[in-house]
Structures are given as structure tokens and as C-alpha cells.
KESE-606122 format. One record per residue (C-alpha): residue number from 1; x, y, z. Coordinates in steps of 0.02 Angstrom, whole numbers. Last residue first. Layout:
BEGIN
PT   n     px     py     pz
PT NUM      X      Y      Z
...
END
This chain:
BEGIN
PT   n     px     py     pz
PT 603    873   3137    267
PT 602    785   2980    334
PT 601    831   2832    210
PT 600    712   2792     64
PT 599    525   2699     79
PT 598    459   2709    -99
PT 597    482   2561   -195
PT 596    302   2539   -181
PT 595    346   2357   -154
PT 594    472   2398    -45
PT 593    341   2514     64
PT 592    204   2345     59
PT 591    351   2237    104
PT 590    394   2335    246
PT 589    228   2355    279
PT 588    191   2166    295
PT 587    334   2144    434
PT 586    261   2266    542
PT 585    125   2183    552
PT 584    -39   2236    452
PT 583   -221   2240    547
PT 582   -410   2304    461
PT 581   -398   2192    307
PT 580   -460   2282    177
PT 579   -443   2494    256
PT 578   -252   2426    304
PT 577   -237   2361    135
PT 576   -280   2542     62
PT 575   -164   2626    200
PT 574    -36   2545    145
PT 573    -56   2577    -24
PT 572    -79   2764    -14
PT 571     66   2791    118
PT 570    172   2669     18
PT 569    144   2787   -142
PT 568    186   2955    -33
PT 567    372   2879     32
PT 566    467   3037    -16
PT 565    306   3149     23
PT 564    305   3065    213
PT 563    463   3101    249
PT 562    448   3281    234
PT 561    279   3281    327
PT 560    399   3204    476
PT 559    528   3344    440
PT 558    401   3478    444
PT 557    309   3412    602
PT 556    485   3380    683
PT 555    536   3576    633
PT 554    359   3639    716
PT 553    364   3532    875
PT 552    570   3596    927
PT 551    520   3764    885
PT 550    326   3779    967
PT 549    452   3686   1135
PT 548    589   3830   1088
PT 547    468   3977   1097
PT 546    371   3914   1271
PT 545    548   3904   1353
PT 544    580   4087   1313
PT 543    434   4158   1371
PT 542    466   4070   1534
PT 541    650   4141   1535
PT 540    565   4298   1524
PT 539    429   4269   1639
PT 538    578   4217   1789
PT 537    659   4064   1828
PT 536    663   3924   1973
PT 535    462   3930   1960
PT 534    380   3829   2105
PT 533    317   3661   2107
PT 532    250   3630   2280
PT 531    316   3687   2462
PT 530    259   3522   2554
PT 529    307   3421   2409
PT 528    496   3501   2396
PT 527    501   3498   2583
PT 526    461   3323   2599
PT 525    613   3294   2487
PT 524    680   3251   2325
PT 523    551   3364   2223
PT 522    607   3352   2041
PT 521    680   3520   1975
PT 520    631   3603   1827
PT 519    718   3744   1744
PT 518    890   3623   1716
PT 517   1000   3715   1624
PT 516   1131   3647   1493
PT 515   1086   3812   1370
PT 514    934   3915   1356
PT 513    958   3942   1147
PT 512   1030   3731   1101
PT 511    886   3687   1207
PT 510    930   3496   1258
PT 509    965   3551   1440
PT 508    863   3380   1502
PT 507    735   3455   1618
PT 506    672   3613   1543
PT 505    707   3590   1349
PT 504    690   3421   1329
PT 503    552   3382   1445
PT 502    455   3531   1362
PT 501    479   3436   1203
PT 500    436   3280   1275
PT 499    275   3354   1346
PT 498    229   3428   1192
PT 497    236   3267   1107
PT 496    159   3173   1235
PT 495    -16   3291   1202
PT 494      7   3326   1000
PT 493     -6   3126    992
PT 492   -136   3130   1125
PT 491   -247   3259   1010
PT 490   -196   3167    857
PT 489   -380   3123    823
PT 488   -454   3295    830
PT 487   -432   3311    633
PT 486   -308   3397    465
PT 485   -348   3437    326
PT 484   -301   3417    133
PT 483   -330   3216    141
PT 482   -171   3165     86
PT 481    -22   3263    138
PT 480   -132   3307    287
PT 479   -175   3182    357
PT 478    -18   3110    336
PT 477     64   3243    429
PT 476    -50   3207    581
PT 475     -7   3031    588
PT 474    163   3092    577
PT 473    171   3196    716
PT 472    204   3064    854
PT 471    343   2986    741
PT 470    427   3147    704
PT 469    435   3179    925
PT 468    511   3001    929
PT 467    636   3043    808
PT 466    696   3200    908
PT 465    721   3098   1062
PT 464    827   2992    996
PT 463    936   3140    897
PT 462    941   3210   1069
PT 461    997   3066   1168
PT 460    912   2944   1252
PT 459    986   2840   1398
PT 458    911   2677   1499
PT 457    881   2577   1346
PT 456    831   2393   1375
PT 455    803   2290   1230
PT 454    698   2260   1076
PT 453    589   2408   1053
PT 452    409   2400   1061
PT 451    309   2505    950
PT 450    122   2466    920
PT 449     24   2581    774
PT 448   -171   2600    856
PT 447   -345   2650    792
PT 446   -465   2733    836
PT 445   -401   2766   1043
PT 444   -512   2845   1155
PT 443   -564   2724   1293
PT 442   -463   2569   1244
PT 441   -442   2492   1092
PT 440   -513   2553    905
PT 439   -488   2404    771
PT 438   -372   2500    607
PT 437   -233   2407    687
PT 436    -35   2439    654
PT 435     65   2310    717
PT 434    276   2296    790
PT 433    344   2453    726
PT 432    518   2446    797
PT 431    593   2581    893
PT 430    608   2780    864
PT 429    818   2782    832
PT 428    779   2691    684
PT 427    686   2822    590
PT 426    603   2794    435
PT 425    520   2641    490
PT 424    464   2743    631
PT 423    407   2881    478
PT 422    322   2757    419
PT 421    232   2700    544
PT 420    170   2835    616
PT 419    111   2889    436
PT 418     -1   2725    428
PT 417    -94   2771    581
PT 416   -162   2930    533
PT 415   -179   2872    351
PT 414   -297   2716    437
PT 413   -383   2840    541
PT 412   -430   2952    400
PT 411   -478   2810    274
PT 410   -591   2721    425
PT 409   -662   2902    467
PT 408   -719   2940    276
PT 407   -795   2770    278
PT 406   -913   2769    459
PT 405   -830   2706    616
PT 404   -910   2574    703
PT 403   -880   2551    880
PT 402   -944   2388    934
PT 401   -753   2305    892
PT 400   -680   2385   1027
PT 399   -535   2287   1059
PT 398   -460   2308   1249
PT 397   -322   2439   1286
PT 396   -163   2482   1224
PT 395    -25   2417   1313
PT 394   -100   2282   1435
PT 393   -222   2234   1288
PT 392    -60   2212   1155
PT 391     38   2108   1283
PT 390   -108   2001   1309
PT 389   -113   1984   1105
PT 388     54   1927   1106
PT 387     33   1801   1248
PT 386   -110   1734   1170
PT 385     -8   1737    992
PT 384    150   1647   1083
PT 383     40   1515   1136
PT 382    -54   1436   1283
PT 381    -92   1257   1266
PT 380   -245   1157   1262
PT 379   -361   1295   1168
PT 378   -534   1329   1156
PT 377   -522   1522   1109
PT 376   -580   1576   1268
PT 375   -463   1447   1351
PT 374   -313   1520   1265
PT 373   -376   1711   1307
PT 372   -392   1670   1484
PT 371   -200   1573   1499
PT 370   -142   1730   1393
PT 369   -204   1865   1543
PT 368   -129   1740   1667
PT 367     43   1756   1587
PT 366     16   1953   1566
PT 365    -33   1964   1738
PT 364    124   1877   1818
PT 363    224   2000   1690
PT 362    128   2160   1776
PT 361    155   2076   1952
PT 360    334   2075   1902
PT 359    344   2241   1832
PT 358    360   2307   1644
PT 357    479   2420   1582
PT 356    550   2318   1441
PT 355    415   2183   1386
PT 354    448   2153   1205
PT 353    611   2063   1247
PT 352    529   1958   1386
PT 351    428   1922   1269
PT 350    559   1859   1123
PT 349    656   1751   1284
PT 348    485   1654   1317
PT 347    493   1601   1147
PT 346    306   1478   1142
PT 345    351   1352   1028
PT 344    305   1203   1116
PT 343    156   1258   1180
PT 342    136   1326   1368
PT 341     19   1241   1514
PT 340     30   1333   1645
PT 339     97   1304   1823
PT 338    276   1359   1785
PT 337    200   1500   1694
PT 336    244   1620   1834
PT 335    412   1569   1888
PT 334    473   1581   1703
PT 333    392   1737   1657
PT 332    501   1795   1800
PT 331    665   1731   1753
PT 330    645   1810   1594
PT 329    591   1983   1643
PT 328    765   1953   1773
PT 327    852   1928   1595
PT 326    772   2077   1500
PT 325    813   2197   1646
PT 324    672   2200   1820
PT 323    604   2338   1874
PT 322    679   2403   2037
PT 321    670   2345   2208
PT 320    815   2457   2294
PT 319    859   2415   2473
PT 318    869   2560   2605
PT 317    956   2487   2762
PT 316    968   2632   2917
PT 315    758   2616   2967
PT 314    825   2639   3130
PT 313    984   2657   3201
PT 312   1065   2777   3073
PT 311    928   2904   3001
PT 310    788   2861   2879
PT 309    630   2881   3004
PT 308    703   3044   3083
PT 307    697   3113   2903
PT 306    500   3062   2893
PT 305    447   2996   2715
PT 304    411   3096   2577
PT 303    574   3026   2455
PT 302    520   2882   2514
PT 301    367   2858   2373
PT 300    331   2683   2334
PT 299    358   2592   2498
PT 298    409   2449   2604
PT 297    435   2398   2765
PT 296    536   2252   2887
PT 295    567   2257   3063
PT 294    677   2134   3108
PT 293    660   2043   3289
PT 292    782   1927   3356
PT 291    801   2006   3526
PT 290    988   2049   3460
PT 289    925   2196   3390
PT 288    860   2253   3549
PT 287    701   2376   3540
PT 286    696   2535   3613
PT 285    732   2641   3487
PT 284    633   2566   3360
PT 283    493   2598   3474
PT 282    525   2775   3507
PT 281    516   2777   3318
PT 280    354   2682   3310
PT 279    259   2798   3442
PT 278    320   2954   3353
PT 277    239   2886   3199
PT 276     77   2846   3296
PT 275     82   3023   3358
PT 274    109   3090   3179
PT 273    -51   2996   3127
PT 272   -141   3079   3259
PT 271    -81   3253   3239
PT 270   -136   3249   3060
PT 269    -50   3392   2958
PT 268   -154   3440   2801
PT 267    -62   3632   2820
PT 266     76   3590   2743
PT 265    236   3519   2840
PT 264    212   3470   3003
PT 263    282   3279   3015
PT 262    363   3191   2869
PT 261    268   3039   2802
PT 260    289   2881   2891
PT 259    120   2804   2934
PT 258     26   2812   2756
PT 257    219   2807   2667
PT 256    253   2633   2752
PT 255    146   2551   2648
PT 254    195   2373   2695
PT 253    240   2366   2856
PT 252    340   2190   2901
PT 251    386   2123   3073
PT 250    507   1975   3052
PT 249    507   1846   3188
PT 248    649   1760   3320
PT 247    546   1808   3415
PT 246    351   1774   3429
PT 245    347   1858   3617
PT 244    460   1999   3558
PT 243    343   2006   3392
PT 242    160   2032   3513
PT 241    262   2158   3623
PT 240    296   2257   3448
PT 239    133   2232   3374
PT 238     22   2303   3550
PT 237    155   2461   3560
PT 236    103   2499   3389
PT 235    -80   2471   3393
PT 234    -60   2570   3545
PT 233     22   2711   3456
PT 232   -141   2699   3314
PT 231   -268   2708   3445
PT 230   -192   2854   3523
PT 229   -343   2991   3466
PT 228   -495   2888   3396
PT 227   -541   2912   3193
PT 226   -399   2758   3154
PT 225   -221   2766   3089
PT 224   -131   2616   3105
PT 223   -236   2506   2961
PT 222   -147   2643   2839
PT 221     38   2565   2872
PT 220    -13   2400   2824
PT 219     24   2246   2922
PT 218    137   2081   2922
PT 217    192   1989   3047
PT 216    271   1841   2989
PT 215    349   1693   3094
PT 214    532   1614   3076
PT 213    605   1485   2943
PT 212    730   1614   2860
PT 211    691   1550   2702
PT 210    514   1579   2726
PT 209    530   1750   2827
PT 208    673   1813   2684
PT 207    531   1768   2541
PT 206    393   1863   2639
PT 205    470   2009   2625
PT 204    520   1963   2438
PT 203    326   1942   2406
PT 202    296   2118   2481
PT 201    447   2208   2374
PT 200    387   2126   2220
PT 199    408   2248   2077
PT 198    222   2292   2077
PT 197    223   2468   2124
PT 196    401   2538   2115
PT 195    541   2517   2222
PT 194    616   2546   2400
PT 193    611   2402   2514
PT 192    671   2493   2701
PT 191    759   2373   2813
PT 190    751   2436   2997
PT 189    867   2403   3142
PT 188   1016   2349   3033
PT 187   1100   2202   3101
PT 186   1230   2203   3231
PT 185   1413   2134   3236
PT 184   1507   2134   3409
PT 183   1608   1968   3346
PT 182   1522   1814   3415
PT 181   1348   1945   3397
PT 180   1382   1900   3207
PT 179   1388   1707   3210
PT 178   1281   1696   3387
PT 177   1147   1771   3266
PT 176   1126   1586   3189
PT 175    955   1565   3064
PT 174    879   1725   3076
PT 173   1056   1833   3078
PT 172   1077   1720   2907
PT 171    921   1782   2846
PT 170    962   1948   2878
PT 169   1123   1931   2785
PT 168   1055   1849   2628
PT 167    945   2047   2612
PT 166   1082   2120   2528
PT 165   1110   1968   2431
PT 164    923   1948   2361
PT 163    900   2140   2349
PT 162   1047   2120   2171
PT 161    956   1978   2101
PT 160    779   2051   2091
PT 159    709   1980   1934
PT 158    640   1812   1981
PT 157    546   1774   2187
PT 156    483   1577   2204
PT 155    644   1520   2224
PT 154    675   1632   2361
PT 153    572   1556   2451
PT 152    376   1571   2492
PT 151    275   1420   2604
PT 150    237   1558   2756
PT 149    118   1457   2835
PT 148    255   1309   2911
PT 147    343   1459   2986
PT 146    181   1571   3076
PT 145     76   1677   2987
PT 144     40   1829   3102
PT 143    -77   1955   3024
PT 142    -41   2135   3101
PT 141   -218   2220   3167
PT 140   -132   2254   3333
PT 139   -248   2292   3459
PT 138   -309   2468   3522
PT 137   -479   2446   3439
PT 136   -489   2292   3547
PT 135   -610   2407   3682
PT 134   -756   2387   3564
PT 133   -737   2210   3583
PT 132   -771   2121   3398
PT 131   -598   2017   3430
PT 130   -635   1921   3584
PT 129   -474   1891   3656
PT 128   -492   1871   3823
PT 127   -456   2047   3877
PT 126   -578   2102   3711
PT 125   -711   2002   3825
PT 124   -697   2114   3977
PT 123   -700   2247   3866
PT 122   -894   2196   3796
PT 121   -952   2160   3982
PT 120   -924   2351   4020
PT 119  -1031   2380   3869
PT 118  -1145   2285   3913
PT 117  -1142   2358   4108
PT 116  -1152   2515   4049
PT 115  -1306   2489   3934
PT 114  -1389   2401   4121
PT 113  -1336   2573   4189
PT 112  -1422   2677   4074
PT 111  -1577   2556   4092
PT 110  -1592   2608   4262
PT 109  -1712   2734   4262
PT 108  -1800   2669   4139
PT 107  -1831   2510   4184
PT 106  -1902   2594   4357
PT 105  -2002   2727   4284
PT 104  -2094   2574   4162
PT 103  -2091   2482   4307
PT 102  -2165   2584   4440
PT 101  -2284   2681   4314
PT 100  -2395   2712   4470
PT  99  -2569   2616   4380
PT  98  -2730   2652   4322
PT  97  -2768   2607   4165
PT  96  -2901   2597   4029
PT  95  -3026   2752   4096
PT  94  -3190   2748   4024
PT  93  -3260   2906   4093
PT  92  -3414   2863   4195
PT  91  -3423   3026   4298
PT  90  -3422   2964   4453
PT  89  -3292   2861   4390
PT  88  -3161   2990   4333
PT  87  -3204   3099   4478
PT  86  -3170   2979   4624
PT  85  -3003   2929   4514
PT  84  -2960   3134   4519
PT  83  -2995   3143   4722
PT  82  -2837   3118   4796
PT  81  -2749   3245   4674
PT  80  -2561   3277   4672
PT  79  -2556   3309   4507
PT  78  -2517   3235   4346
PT  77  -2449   3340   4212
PT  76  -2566   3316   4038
PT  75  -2585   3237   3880
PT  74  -2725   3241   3750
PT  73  -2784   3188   3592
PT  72  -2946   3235   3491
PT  71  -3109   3149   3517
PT  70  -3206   3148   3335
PT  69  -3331   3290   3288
PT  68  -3243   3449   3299
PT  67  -3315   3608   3327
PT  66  -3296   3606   3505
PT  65  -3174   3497   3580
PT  64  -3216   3319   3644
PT  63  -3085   3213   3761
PT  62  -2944   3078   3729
PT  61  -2812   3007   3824
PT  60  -2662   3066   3944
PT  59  -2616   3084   4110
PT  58  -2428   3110   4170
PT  57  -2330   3063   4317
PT  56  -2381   2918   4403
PT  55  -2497   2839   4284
PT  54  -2684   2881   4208
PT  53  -2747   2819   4051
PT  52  -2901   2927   4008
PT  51  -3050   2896   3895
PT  50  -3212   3017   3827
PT  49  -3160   3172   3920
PT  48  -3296   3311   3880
PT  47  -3402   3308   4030
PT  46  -3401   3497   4085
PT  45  -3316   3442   4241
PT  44  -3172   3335   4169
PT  43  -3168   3472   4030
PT  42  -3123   3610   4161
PT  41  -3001   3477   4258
PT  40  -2905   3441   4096
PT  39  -2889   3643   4081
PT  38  -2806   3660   4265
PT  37  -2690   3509   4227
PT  36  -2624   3618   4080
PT  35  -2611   3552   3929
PT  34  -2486   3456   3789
PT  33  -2533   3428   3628
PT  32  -2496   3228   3551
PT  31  -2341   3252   3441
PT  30  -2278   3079   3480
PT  29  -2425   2955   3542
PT  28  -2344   2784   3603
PT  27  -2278   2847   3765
PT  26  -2112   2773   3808
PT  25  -2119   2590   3892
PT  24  -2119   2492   3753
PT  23  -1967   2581   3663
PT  22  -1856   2545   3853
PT  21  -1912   2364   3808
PT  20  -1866   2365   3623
PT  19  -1695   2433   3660
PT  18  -1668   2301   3785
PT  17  -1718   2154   3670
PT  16  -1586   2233   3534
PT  15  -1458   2258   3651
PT  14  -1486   2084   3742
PT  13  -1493   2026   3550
PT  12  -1327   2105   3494
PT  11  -1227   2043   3640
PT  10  -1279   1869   3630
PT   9  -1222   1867   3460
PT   8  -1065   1947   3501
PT   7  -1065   1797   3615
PT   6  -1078   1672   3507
PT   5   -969   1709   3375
PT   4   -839   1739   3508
PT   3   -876   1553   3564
PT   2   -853   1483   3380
PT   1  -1003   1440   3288
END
């Protein structure tokens, strides 16, 4: 056991041996009636005490009350009385004690000051280190890993090309800042990671300290703010002398947001998390660049963050961490199964292809997610179908093959899902049908018709968008082209429709009666969150809106139902092998519709 093991331990049992003396000492009958010393002189002489423990300050014991048979409690204020012991045994009361209370009163007495001098004892050891100290709350909690710890390069981070070079020239500062101070150059105060969850902005932090060769500090911007005022702006006065003694080093925050957000605005203000921020900026102030310390953070959300925060001279380098394209998806599927065992066969380039939008820690847990279901399934080798079937659970939701629908469910659900599909097959601009599965996944869902397109679309138009909205009413169509009624199952379907039509209408200018305006502005500040969403337009323009989404939803629901009646024998026989053998690719219903000879081009 280490020494500050040892003495924490210490600690704990001279507290608990002290607590347990001062216990022993107080009087061991609570709630016993208190009397006057007057009355406990009336039963002395009437002969009714039975027993009586007598100290210093207080008598108590036991005498005989009328009407009861067993001696009841008693406790009484001691007197100055020379003759009460005289009494007692003249009058053969059993008495158990006599004594002045001198060490009880005395332990007591002092036993605040022997808790002062514990605690006391307890700083003294946070000044040598001892981290359990109460008076260590003001301490950095920053983990320090020093250059042979930090083992991650730049080999080791895929899919983020572009923050790579911007961030080459802090590592080269690292390695030989004579090179840029040779010529009056500086380097950015502050670099600020900007991306999405997941797309690697702490592992690329720690990239730049491993090529770099120079120690890590890293904390989170949450384990600032504690329940004592100024605790957090000594934390950060503690990390930035603990980096200038470390330097050259690289200081990073993750989670800036939970320190940085603007100051003031709303009433939730927290006046000691905005001390703590206006701690850190005096200390980016302060600080020397050419001290060899770079101060490092990352967050989700800047657009909340602290103006003074952003400007020139401190956190003045904002470096996007997006997702990833199809070839940095790639790389990155790459750098995580280089330490699994894949088959042969296994097209890494096909699911990177089916992955568009996904992160790197999302990719890194679709490769460990196959490596499970490879072993379940007894396996050497993980291949393409484990990674398929990963991608399927991340999308959609685990199998749930203990719900059991009864028959007239099964033929609704598999209509539901086979009109979907169809009208995607109709519709190229919707993306590929990859699977439709009459097995319910996830928390809600009965059934399930995967799309995943094949590359990277960053711009939709209105035709696009229009398709999309058909394909999300077309299980309901179905329903009721051939079963006469329709259910509660499209309920999401009617849910992310609306939405897109709303989207189209308010946000995109895609409302062909309101025009190219935009009704719905994104908050870009900490103004915009601090004020809320508020109306830019009035109840008629309101009405108006709320006419052209029931528009937009009713002429896709006819012109998905539309579709449906020209390929009617497909969506019968489909839907019949789907109720037999529970899964069809996309591949199958194609030749399911051609064999109908049913499926024609969208009109």
C-alpha cells in the first residue's frame, strides 16, 4: 500500500476511534424526562429512588412513581449540595458512580480542537501530494501522460486529411520553434477541434502530442466546475503552472462547451462556472506562446461558446473534424481491422460505400460489432455478412425474434414493407433498397425495408426530396390498396415525412405558394439559444405553411398509391414470399417484380 494509502487510512480510523470516544461519553438514555433538582430531593426523602449515577453536572437513574410498577427513568441538574452523597447512603440507594465527569467533560471539551487538528493534518498532506486532502480540491484534475505514454501517430488517425495539415504546423513549432520565432512567426494561442461526436477530434489531439514527442495534459471541461466557489479558477491556474513546468507540452480540454459557454444569457447563469471561464481567458492572455505550451480543445456545439473565447489571441485556430467521405470511411475501416482477422473476400471498399454519414468511432464499432458476431457464430475469420449484419443492427436495431406477431399482422407488416420498396424501386432518386425483413428490430419497429445509397450526396433537390416523401407513404398505400384499411404502424413513416415536408417548405424555400423564404432560422449564436425559437412570421403565414406541408403529404400519398396499382401483382407476390421466408434482398424483388412483369417506370 502506497504511503498516501496509508495515511488516509490512518486518517479514517483516528476519526472513526474519536467519534466512538466522544459517543461513549454522551449519556446513553435519549428521551429520558428531565426534573427539577427540587422534585429529585422530594423522592430522595420519601424513599422512591431505587439507583442513581451521580457526576459533575447532572444526576440521573431510576426511582418509583405511583401507579406504576417498574422504576421509571430520570435525569436531573446537579447542585451544589455537600450533603446529597450523605443522603444517598443513609438511605441505601444503590448508587453505581460517583465521579466529577473530568474526562468525559475534558474529551469533550477539546475534541473540537483534536477534529481541527485532523483536518489541519489533512492539508498539510495535500502540500505533499497526497491526493485524498480535502484541501487538493483546488488541484488540477488534468491527466499528464508523458512522451513515451502517448504511443498515437498520425498513422493511427484515417479520414481527417484536411485537420492533419492544419495542425502539421504545431507539430513542427513542437519539434524546432527557433524555425518560426527565427522570423517573428507565432503560433495560434488556442486550437479549437470543431466536429461532430465521434469523428476523432480527441484521438487527433493526442495524435499531434505523439508525433510531436512532448507530454499530454489532457482534461475535461466539466471536471472544472465543482459545488465550492473558486475551485474551478484554481484548477485552472494549478494546470497552467503544472504545463509551463512540463513545456514543451500540449494542454488539451476536451468538452470545451461545459467551461466555455457564453456568460449571462438566460436566466440558468452559473457565476461559478463563468468565474472559471474568466480565469482561463486571463490565462490565455498571459501565457507566452513561445513558452512551448499549446492549448488544445474540442467541442460539439461552438456555435454556444463564449465570443471572448473565439477572438484573435486566444482560441484564434478553429479546425473542422467532419465526417469522413467514402475514401477517409475507407482508410478508417482499414486502421481498425488491422488487428482482426478478415476473410479473403471481405470488400472493404463496398462498406465503406454503405456507410455514408457514419463517424470514425461509429466505423471502429461496426468492425468490433462483426468480430462479436463472427465468434458467436464460431467463425475464424470475419466476413462481409458479419459486417453486413453489424451495419444492419447499428441502423435499425437488434432482431427481435421473441415478438410474435399473429397472421393478419405478419400479412399487414409484410404489405407495409413491401410497398416501400417498391415504390424505392420505382424511384431512383430515393436510394437503393438494400433488404426488406418481416423480423421486428429495435424498440418499435415490425418489420424493416433497408435503404443505403451508394455514395456521398451532400445536395437534394426537390424532385429528391419528393421521392423520399412517396417512399415513406407507401407502406401505408399498400395497406390500403390491399387490405381496405389502413393501421398505427406507419406512425414514424407519417412522423419523418412531415418533418421533411415542413423542412421543405420552411427551411429550404421549396413551397412553390410562400416563395424562396426561409421561415426558420438555425440558431448561430448564444443569443439565438439564449432567446429560443421564435416565429420570424405571423398566424397567417403560419396558416399558410400548415396548408402546403397537408399539400406536399397528400399529392406523394396519391402518387405513391398510384404506383402501387401499376405494380399490384408484385405487391401480392412479394409480399407472399416475404410472409415464407421472412427476409428478401433487394436483388430477389427485382426478380420477384420482373417476374410479375409488373414493375413499370415512375410516371
Amino acid at each position: 500500500m502506497k504511503g498516501g494509502s496509508w495515511k488516509s487510512a490512518l486518517v479514517t480510523a483516528g476519526a472513526l476511534t474519536l467519534l466512538f470516544v466522544v459517543m461513549a461519553g454522551l449519556p446513553p438514555m435519549f428521551g429520558t424526562p428531565k426534573v427539577a433538582y427540587s422534585d429529585f430531593r422530594r423522592a430522595l426523602a420519601e424513599g422512591r429512588v431505587v439507583e442513581v449515577r451521580v457526576s459533575r453536572s447532572e444526576i440521573r437513574g431510576f426511582w418509583r412513581e405511583a401507579g406504576r410498577s417498574e422504576p421509571v427513568r430520570f435525569e436531573a441538574v446537579r447542585v451544589d449540595d455537600p450533603r446529597l452523597i450523605e443522603e444517598l447512603q443513609a438511605r441505601s440507594v444503590k448508587t453505581v458512580g460517583v465521579d466529577d465527569g473530568g474526562f468525559w467533560s475534558s474529551l469533550l471539551l477539546f475534541s473540537p480542537l483534536v477534529l481541527l487538528l485532523v483536518l489541519v493534518w489533512l492539508g498539510m498532506g495535500s502540500r505533499s501530494g497526497a491526493p485524498n486532502s480535502f484541501l487538493a480540491i483546488g488541484k488540477s484534475k488534468a491527466r499528464v501522460y508523458l512522451e513515451k505514454q502517448v504511443q498515437v501517430r498520425f498513422t493511427d488517425v484515417a479520414g481527417v486529411d484536411e485537420a492533419k495539415v492544419e495542425l502539421q504546423e504545431v507539430i513542427e513549432f513542437l519539434r524546432s520553434p527557433d524555425k518560426f520565432l527565427r522570423i517573428g512567426g507565432k503560433l495560434p494561442k488556442g486550437v479549437l477541434l470543431v466536429g461532430p461526436p465521434g469523428t476523432g477530434k480527441t484521438l487527433l489531439a493526442r495524435a499531434v502530442a505523439g508525433e510531436a514527442s512532448v507530454p499530454f495534459l489532457t482534461i475535461s471541461g466539466s471536471e472544472f466546475v465543482e459545488l465550492f466557489v473558486g475551485v474551478g479558477a484554481a484548477r485552472v491556474r494549478d494546470l497552467f503552472t503544472q504545463a509551463k513546468g512540463l513545456a514543451p507540452c500540449i494542454i488539451f480540454i476536451d468538452e470545451l462547451d461545459a467551461l466555455g459557454k457564453a456568460r449571462g444569457l438566460g436566466p440558468l447563469s452559473h457565476d461559478e462556472r463563468e468565474q472559471t471561464l474568466n480565469q482561463l481567458l486571463v490565462e490565455l492572455d498571459g501565457f507566452d506562446p513561445r513558452s512551448g505550451v499549446v492549448l488544445m480543445a474540442a467541442t460539439n456545439r461552438p456555435e454556444i461558446l463564449d465570443a471572448a473565447l473565439l477572438r484573435a489571441g486566444r482560441f484564434d485556430r478553429q479546425i473542422l473534424v467532419d465526417r469522413p467521405d467514402r475514401g477517409g470511411r475507407l482508410a478508417i475501416l482499414k486502421v481498425h481491422s488491422r488487428n482482426v482477422r478478415l476473410e479473403a473476400a471481405v470488400d472493404l471498399d463496398h462498406i465503406a460505400a454503405m456507410t455514408p454519414g457514419m463517424t470514425g468511432a461509429e466505423l471502429a464499432n461496426l468492425i468490433n460489432e462483426g468480430a462479436l458476431l463472427a465468434v458467436r457464430r464460431g467463425k475464424d475469420a470475419v466476413g462481409e455478412p458479419e459486417l453486413v449484419e453489424a451495419l444492419e443492427r447499428a441502423v435499425t436495431g437488434l432482431e427481435k425474434r421473441g415478438r410474435v406477431l399473429n397472421r393478419a399482422e405478419r400479412e399487414r407488416v409484410a404489405h407495409h414493407e413491401i410497398g416501400h420498396a417498391l415504390v424505392a424501386l420505382a424511384l431512383p432518386g430515393s436510394g437503393q433498397v438494400q433488404k426488406i425483413s418481416l423480423i421486428p428490430r429495435g424498440i418499435s419497429a415490425l418489420g424493416y425495408t433497408l435503404q443505403l445509397p451508394t455514395e456521398d450526396r451532400f445536395l437534394l433537390t426537390r424532385a429528391e426530396l419528393f421521392d423520399r416523401i412517396a417512399v415513406l407513404l407507401g407502406g401505408r398505400a399498400a395497406e390500403e390498396l390491399v387490405l381496405g384499411d389502413v393501421s398505427t404502424g406507419a406512425h414514424d413513416d407519417l412522423a419523418r415525412a412531415t418533418d421533411l415536408a415542413r423542412s421543405m417548405v420552411k427551411v429550404y424555400g421549396m413551397s412553390d405558394k410562400l416563395g424562396e423564404l426561409a421561415l426558420e432560422r438555425q440558431p448561430r449564436s448564444p443569443q439565438d439559444f439564449a432567446l429560443g425559437e421564435q416565429a420570424q412570421y405571423g398566424d397567417e403565414v403560419a396558416r399558410e405553411i400548415d396548408s402546403e406541408v397537408r399539400r406536399i403529404l397528400a399529392e406523394q400519398h396519391v402518387r405513391a398509391a398510384a404506383l402501387l396499382r401499376q405494380v399490384e401483382p408484385a405487391l401480392r407476390l412479394a409480399a407472399q414470399q416475404l410472409l415464407t421466408r421472412e427476409v428478401l434482398s433487394g436483388d430477389e424483388l427485382r426478380a420477384l417484380a420482373a417476374q410479375a412483369s409488373a414493375l413499370k417506370p415512375a410516371a
